[in-house]
C-alpha positions in Angstrom: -28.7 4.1 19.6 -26.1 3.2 22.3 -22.7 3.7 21.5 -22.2 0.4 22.9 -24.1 -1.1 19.9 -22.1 0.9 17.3 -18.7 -0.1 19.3 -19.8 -3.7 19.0 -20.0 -3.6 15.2 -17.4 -1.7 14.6 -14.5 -4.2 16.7 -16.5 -6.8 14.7 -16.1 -5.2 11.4 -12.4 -4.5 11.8 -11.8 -8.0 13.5 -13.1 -9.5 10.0 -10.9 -7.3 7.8 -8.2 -8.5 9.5 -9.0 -11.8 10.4 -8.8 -11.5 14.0 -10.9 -12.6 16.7 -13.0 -9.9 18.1 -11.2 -10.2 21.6 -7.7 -8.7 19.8 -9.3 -6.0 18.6 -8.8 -3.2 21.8 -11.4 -0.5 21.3 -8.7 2.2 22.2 -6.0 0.5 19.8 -4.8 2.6 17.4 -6.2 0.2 14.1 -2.7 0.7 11.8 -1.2 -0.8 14.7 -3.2 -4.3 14.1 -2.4 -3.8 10.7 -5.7 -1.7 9.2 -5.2 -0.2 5.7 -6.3 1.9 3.1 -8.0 -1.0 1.4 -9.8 -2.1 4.6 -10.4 1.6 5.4 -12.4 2.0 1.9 -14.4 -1.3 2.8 -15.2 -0.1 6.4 -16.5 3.1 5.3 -18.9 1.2 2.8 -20.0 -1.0 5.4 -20.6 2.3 7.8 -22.8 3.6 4.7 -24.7 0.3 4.2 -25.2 -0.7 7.9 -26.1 2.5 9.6 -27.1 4.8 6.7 -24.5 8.1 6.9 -22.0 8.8 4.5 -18.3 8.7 5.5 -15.4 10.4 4.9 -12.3 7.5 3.7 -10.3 9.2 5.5 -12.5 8.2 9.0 -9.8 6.0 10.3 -6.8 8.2 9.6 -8.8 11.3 11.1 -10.3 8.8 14.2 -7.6 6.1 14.8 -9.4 3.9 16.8 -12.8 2.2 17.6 -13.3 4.4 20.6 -12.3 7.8 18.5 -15.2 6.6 15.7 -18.1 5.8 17.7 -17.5 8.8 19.5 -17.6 11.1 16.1 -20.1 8.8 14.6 -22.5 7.8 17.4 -24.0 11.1 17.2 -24.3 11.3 13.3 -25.8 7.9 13.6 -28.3 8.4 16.0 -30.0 11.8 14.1 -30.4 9.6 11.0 -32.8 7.2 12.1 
């Protein structure tokens, strides 16, 4: 799967948590600074589980602060699972 795909999504996802349009959400922004929480972290980490099939830690965000820092730790993980 291209991380390109995942990296996609994942701007997506955030931009709907916050209510944002895609385009404000900078892949190498750290997310607290746009305003991502622990409550939006929970969510995103379901929506990980659901969408691309790998369990998640809830601390992903704190440990990988931004989209870039994710898809590079999951992209891996994601492509071994299908």
């Amino acid at each position: 799967m291209p991380d390109d795909t995942l990296r996609t999504w994942l701007v997506e996802a955030v931009a709907g948590y916050l209510e944002l349009p895609p385009s404000q959400v900078g892949a190498d922004v750290a997310l607290r600074s746009l305003g991502f929480d622990s409550v939006h972290a929970m969510g995103l980490c379901v929506d990980i589980e659901e969408r691309w099939g790998i369990l998640v830690e809830p601390t992903l965000v704190w440990d990988f602060p931004t989209v870039d820092t994710i898809v590079d730790h999951l992209g891996g993980r994601i492509g071994q699972s299908q």
